[in-house]
Gaussian input, Z-matrix of N, CA and C with variables (Angstrom, degrees):
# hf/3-21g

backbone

0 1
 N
 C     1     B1
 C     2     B2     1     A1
 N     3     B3     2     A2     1     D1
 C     4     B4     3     A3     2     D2
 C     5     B5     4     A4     3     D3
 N     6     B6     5     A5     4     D4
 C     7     B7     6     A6     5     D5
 C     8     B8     7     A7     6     D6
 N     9     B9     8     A8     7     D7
 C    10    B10     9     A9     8     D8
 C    11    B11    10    A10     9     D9
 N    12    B12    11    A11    10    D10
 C    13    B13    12    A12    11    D11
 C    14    B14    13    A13    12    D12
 N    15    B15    14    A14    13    D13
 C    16    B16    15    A15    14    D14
 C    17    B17    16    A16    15    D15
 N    18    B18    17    A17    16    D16
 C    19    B19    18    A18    17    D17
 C    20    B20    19    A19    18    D18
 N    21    B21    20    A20    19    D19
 C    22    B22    21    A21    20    D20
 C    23    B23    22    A22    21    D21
 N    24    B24    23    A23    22    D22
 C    25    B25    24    A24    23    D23
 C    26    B26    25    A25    24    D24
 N    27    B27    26    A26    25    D25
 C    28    B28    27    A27    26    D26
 C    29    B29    28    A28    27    D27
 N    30    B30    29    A29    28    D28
 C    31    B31    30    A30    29    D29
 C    32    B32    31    A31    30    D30
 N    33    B33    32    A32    31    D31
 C    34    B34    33    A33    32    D32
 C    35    B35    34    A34    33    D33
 N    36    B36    35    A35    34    D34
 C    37    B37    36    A36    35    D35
 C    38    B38    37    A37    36    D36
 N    39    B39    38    A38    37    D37
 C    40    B40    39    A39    38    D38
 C    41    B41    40    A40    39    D39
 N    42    B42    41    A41    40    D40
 C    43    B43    42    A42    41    D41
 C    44    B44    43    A43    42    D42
 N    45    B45    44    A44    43    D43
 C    46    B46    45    A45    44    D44
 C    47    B47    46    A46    45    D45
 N    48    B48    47    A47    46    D46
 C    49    B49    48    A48    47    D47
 C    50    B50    49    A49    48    D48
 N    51    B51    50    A50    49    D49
 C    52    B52    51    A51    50    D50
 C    53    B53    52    A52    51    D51
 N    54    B54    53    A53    52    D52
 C    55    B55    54    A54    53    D53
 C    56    B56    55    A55    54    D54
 N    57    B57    56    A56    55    D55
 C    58    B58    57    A57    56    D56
 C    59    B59    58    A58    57    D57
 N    60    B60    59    A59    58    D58
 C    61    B61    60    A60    59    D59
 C    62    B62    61    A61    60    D60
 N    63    B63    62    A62    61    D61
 C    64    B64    63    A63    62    D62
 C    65    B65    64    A64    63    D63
 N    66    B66    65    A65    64    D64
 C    67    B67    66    A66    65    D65
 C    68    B68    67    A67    66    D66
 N    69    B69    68    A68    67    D67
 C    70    B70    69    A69    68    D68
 C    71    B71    70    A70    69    D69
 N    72    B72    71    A71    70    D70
 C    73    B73    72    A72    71    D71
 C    74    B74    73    A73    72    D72
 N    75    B75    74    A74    73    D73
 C    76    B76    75    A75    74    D74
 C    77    B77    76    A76    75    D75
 N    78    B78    77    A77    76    D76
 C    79    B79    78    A78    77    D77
 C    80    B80    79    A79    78    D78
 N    81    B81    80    A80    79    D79
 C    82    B82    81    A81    80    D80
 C    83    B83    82    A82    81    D81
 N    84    B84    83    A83    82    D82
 C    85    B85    84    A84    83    D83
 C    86    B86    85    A85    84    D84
 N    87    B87    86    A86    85    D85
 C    88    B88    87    A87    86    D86
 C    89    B89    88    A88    87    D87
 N    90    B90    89    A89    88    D88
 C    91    B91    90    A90    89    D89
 C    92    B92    91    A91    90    D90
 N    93    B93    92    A92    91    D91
 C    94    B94    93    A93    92    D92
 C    95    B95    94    A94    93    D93
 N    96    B96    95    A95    94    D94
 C    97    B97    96    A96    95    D95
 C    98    B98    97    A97    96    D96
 N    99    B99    98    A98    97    D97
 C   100   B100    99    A99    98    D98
 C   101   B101   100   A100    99    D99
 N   102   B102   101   A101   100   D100
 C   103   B103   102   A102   101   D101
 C   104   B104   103   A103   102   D102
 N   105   B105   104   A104   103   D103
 C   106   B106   105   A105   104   D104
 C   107   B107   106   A106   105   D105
 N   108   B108   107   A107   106   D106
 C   109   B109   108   A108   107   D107
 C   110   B110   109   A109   108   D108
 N   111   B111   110   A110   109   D109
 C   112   B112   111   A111   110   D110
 C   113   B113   112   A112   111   D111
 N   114   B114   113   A113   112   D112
 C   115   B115   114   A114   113   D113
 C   116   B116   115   A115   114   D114
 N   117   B117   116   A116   115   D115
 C   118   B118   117   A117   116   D116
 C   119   B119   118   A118   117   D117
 N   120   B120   119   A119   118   D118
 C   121   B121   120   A120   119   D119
 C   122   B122   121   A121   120   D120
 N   123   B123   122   A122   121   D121
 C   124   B124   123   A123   122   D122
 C   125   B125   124   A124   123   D123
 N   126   B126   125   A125   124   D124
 C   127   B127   126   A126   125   D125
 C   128   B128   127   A127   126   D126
 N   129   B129   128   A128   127   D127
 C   130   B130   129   A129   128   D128
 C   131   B131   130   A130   129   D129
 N   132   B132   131   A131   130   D130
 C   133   B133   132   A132   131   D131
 C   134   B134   133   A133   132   D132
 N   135   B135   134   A134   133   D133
 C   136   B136   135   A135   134   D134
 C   137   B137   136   A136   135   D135
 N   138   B138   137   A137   136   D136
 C   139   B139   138   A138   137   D137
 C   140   B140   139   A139   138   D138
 N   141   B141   140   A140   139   D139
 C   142   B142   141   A141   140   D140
 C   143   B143   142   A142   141   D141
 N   144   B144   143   A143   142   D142
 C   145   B145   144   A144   143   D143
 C   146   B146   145   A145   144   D144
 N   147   B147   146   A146   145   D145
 C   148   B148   147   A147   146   D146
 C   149   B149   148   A148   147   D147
 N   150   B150   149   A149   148   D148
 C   151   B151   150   A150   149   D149
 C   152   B152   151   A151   150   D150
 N   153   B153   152   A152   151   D151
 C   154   B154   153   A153   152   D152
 C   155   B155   154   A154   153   D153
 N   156   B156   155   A155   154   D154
 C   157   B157   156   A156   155   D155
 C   158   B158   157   A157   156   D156
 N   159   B159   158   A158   157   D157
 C   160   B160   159   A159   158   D158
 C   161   B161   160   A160   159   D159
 N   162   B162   161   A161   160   D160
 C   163   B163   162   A162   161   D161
 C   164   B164   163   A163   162   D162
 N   165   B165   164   A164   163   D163
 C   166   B166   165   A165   164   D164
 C   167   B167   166   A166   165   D165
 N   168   B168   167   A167   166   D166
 C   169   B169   168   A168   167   D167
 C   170   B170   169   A169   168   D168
 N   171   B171   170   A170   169   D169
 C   172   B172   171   A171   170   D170
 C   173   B173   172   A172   171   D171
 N   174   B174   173   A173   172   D172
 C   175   B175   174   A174   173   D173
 C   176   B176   175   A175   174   D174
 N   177   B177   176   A176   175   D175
 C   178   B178   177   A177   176   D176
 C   179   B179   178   A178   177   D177
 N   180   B180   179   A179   178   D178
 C   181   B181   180   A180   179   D179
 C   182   B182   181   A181   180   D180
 N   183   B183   182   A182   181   D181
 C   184   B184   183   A183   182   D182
 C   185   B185   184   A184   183   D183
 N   186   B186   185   A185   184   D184
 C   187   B187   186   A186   185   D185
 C   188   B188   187   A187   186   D186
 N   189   B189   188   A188   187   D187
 C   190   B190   189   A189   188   D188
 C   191   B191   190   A190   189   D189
 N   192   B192   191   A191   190   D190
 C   193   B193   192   A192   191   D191
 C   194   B194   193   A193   192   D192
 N   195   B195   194   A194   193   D193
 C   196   B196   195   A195   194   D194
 C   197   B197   196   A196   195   D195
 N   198   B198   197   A197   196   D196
 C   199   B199   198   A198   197   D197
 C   200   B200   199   A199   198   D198
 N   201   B201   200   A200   199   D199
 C   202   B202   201   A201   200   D200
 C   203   B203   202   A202   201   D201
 N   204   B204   203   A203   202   D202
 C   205   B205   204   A204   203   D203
 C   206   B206   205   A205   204   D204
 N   207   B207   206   A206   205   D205
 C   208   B208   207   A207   206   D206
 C   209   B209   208   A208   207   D207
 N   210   B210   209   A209   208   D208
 C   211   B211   210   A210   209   D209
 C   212   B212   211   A211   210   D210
 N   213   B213   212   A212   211   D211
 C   214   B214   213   A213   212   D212
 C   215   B215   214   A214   213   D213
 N   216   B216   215   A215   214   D214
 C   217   B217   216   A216   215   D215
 C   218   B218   217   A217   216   D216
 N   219   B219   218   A218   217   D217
 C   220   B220   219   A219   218   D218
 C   221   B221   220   A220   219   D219
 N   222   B222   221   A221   220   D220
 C   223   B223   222   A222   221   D221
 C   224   B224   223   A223   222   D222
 N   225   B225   224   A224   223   D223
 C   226   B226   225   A225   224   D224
 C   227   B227   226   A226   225   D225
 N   228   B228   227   A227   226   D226
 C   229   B229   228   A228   227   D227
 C   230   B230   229   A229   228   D228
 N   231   B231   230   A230   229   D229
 C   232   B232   231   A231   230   D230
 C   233   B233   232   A232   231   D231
 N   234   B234   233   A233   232   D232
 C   235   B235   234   A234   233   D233
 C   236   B236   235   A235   234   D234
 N   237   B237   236   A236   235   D235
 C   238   B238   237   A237   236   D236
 C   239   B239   238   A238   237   D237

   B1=1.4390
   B2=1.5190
   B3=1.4271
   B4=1.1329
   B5=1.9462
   B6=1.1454
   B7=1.3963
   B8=1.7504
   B9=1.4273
   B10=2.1901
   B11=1.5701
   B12=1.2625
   B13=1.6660
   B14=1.6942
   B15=1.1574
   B16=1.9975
   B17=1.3612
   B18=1.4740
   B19=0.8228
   B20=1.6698
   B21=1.4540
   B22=1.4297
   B23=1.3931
   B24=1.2019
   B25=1.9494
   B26=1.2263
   B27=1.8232
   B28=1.9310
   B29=1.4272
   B30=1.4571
   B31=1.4826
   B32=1.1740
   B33=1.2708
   B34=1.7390
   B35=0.9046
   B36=1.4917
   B37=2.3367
   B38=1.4555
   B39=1.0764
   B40=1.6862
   B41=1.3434
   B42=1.6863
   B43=1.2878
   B44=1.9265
   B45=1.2113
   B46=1.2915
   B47=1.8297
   B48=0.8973
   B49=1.2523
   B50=1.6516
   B51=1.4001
   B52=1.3895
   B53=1.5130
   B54=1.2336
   B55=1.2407
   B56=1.8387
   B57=0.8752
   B58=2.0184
   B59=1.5805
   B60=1.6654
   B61=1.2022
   B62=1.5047
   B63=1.2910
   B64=1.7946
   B65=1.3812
   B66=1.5545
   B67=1.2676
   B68=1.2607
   B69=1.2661
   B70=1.1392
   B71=1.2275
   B72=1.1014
   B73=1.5874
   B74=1.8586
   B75=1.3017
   B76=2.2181
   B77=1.2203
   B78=1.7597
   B79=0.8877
   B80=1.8709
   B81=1.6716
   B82=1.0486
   B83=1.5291
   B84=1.8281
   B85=1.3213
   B86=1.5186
   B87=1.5763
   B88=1.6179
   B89=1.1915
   B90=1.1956
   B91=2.4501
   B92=1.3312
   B93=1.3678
   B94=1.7109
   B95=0.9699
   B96=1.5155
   B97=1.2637
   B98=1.3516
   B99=1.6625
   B100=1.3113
   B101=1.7870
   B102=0.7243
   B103=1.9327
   B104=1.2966
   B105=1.1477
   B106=1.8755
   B107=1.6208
   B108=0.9551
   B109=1.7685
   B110=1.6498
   B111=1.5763
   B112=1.4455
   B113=1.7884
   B114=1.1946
   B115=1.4704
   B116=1.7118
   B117=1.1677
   B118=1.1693
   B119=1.3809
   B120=1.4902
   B121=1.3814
   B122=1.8855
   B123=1.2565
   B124=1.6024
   B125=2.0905
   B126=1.6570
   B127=1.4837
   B128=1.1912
   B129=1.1804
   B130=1.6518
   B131=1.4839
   B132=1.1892
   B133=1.8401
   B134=1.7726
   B135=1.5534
   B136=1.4761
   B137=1.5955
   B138=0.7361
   B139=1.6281
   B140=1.3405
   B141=1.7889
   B142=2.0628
   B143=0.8940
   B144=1.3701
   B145=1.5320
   B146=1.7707
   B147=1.7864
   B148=1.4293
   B149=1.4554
   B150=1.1392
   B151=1.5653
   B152=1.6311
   B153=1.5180
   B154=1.4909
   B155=1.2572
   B156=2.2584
   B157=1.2574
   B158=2.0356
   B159=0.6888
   B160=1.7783
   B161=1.2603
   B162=1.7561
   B163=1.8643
   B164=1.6738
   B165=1.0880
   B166=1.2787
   B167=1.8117
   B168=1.2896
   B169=1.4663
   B170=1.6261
   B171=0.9566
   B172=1.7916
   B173=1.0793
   B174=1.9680
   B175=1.8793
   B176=1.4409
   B177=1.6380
   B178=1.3925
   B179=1.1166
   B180=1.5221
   B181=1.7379
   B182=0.9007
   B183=1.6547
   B184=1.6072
   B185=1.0967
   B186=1.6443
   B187=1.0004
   B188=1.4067
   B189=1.5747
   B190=2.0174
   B191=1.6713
   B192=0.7900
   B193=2.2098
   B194=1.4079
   B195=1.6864
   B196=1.7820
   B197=1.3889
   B198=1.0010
   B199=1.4097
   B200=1.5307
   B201=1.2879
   B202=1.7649
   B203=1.1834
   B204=1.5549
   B205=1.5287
   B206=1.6279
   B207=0.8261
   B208=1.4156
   B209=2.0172
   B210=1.5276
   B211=1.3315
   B212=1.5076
   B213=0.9475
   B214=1.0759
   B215=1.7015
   B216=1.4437
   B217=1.1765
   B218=1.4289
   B219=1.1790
   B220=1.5716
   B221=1.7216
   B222=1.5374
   B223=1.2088
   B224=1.6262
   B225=1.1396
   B226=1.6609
   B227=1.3738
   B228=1.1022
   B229=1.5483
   B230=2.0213
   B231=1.7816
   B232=1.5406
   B233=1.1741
   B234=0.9261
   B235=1.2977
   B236=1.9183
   B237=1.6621
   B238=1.5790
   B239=1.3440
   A1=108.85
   A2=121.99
   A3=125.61
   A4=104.05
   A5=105.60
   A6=131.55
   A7=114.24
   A8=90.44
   A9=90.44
   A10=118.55
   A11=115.53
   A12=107.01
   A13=117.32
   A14=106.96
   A15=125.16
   A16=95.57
   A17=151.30
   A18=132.24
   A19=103.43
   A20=101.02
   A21=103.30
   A22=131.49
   A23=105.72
   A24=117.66
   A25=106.77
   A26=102.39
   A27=72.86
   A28=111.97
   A29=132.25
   A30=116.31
   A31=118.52
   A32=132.22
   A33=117.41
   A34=123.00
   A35=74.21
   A36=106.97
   A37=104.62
   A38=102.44
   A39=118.43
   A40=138.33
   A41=114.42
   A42=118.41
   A43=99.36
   A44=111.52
   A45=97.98
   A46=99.63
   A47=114.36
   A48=135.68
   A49=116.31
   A50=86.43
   A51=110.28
   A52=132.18
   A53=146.09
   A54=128.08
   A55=116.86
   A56=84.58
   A57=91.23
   A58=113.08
   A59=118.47
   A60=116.47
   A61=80.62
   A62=111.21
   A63=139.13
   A64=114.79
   A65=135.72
   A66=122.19
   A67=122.94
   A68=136.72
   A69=141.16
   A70=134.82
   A71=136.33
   A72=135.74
   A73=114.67
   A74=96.23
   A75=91.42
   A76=82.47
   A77=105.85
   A78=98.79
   A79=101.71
   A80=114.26
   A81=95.34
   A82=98.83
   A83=105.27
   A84=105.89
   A85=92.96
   A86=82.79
   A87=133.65
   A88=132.97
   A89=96.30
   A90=99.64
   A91=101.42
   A92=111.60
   A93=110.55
   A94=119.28
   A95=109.40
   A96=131.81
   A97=107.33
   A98=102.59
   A99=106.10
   A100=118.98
   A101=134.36
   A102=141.77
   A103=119.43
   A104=98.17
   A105=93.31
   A106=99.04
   A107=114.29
   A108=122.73
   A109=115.97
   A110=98.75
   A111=94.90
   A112=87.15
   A113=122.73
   A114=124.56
   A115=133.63
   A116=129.40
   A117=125.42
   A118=142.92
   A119=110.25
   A120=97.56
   A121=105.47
   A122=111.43
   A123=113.21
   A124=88.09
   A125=100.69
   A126=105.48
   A127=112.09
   A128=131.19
   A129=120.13
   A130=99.40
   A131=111.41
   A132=120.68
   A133=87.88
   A134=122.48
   A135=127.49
   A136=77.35
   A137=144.74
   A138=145.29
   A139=124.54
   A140=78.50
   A141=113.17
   A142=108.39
   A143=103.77
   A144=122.89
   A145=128.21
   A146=94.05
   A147=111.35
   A148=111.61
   A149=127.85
   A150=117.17
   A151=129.43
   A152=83.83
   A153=78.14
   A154=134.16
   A155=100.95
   A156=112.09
   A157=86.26
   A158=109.18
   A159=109.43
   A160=114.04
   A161=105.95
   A162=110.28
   A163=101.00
   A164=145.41
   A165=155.39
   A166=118.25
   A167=95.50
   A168=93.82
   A169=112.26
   A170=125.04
   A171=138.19
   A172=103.42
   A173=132.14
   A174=90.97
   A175=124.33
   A176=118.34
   A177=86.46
   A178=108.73
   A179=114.29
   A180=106.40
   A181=132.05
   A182=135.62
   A183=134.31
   A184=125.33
   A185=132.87
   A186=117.21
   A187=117.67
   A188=106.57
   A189=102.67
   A190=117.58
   A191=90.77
   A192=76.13
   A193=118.81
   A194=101.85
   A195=86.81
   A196=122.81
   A197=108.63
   A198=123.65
   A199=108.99
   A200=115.94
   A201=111.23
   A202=133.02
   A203=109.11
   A204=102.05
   A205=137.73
   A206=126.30
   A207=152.05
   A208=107.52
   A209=114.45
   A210=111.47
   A211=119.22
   A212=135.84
   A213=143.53
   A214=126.99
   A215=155.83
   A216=118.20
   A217=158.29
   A218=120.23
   A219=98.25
   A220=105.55
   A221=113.64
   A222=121.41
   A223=110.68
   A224=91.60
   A225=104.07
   A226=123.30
   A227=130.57
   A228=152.95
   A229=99.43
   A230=115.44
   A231=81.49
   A232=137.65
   A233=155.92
   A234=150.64
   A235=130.52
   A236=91.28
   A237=102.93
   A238=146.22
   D1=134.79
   D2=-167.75
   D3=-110.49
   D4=122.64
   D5=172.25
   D6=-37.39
   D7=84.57
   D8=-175.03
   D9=-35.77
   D10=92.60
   D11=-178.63
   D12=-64.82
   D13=168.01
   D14=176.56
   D15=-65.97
   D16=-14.76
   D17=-158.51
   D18=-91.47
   D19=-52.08
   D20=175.32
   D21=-44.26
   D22=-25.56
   D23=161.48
   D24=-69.02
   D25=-48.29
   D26=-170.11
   D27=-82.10
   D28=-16.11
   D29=158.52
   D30=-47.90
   D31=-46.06
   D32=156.89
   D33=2.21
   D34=-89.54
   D35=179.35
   D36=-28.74
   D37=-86.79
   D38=170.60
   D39=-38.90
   D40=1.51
   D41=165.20
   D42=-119.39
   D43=-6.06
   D44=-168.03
   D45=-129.89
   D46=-0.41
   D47=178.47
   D48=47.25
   D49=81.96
   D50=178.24
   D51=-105.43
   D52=140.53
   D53=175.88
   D54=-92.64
   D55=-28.30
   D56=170.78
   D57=-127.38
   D58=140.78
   D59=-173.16
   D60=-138.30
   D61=145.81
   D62=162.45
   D63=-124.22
   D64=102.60
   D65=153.78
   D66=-79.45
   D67=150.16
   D68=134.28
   D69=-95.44
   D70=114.43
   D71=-148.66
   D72=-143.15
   D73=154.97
   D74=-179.72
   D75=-154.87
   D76=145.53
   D77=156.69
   D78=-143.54
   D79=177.37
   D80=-163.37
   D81=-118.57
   D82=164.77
   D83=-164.72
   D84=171.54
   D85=99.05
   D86=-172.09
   D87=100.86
   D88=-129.49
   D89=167.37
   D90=-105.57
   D91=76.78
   D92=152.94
   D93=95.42
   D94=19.27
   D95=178.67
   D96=-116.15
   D97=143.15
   D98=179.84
   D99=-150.84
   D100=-175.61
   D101=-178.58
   D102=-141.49
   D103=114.07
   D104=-166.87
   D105=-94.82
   D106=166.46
   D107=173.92
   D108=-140.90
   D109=129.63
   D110=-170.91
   D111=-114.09
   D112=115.66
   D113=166.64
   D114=-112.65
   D115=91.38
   D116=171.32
   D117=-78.25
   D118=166.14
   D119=174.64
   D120=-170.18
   D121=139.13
   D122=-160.12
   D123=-124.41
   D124=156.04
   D125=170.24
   D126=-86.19
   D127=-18.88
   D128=174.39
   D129=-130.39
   D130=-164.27
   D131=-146.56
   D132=-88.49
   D133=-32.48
   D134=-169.62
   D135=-84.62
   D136=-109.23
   D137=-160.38
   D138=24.39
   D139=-57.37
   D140=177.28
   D141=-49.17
   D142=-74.63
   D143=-165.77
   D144=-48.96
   D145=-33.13
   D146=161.31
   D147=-74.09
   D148=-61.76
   D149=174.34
   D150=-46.08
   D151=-24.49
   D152=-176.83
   D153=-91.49
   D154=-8.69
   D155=-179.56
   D156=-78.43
   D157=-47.99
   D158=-170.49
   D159=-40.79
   D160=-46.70
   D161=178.59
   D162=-77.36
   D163=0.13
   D164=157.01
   D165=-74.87
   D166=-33.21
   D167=173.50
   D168=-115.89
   D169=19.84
   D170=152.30
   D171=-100.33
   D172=-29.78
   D173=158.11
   D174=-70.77
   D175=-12.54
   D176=-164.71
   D177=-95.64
   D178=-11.82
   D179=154.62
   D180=-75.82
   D181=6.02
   D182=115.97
   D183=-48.47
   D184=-17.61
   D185=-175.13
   D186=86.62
   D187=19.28
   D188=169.31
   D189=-70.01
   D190=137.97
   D191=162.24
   D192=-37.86
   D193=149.82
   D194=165.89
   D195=-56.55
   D196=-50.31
   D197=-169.70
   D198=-34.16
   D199=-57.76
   D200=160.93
   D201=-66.76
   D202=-13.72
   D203=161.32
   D204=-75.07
   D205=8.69
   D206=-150.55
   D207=-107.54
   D208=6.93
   D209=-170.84
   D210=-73.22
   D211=163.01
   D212=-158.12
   D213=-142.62
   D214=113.46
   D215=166.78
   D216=-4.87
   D217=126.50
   D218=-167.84
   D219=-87.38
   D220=-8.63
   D221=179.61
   D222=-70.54
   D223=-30.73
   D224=172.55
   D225=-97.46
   D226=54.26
   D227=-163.30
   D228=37.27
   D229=30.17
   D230=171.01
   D231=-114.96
   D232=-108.89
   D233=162.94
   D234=-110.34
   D235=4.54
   D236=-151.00
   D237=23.54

């Protein structure tokens, strides 16, 4: 299973002309097991920062750990 990149949001953006994109995504891999992916992406630096508090608060109403909720822009020194 390959790791949903930022890019694919912002092609979103960019075909539908959007300023903020949020996926939410699972996929499965094994018996009933699965990995969800929350990926964002904003057109300017406020964009980010809004998407990213939003993809931050759809994990924890999945139920991720805190510890992964906490992402940040990568434009803004974070880790995306």
């Amino acid at each position: 299973m390959k790791k949903l990149p930022i890019k694919a949001a912002e092609d979103v953006a960019k075909a539908y002309g959007l300023v903020q994109v949020i996926i939410i995504a699972r996929a499965r891999v094994g018996r009933g097991d699965s990995v969800d992916h929350v990926v964002t992406w904003g057109k300017t630096v406020s964009d980010c920062s809004l998407a990213a508090e939003a993809g931050n608060s759809i994990k924890r109403i999945m139920g991720w750990p805190e510890s992964k909720c906490h992402s940040w822009p990568r434009r803004l020194g974070g880790r995306g």
